[in-house]
C-alpha positions in Angstrom: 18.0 23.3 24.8 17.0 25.4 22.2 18.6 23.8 19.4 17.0 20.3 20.8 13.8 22.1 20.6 13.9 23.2 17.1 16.0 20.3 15.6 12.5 18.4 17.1 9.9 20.8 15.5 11.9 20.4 11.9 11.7 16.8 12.2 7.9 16.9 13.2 7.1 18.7 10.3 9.3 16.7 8.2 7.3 13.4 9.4 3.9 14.8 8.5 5.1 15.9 5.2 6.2 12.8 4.3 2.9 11.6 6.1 0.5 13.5 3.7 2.6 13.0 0.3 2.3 9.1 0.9 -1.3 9.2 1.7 -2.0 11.1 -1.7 0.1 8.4 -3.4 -1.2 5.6 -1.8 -4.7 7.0 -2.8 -4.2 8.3 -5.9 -2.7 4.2 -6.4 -5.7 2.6 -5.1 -7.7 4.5 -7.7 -5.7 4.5 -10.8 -5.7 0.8 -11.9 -8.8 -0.3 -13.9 -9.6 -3.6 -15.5 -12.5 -5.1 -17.4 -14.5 -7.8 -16.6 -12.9 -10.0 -19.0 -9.3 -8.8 -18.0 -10.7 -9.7 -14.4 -12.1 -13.0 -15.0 -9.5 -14.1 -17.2 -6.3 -12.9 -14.5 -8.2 -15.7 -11.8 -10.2 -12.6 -10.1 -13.6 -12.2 -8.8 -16.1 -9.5 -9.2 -17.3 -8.0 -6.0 -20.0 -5.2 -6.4 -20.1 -2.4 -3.9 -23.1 -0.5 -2.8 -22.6 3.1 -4.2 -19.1 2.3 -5.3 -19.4 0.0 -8.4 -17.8 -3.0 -9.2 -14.2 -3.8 -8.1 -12.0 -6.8 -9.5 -10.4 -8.7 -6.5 -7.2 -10.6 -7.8 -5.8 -13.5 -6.4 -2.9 -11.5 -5.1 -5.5 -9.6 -2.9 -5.1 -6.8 -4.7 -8.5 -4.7 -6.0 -8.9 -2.6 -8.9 -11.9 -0.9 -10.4 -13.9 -1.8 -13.1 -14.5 0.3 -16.3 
């Protein structure tokens, strides 16, 4: 019972671990990538402003990048 008990607490740790390190990845991805306008316009993308975020690039693969 023991054993079951701490074989389950590793494992929970292990699963948030993993949990955090891809949410830093995933965010420090979705801020990384930055395109100009021209880059944007001439890839098929649309400029979107956001309030108090700037402009992002939306590609036609639904991705979104910033612009610089």
């Amino acid at each position: 019972m023991r054993i079951r008990r701490t074989l389950g607490l590793v494992l929970a740790a292990a699963t948030l671990a993993g949990a955090g390190a891809v949410g830093a990845v995933s965010a420090q991805a979705a801020v990384s990538p930055t395109i100009t306008r021209q880059e944007c316009t001439d890839a098929g993308g649309q400029i979107k402003s956001i309030p108090y975020g700037g402009d992002t690039c939306v590609l036609p693969d639904g991705t979104s990048q910033g612009i610089t």
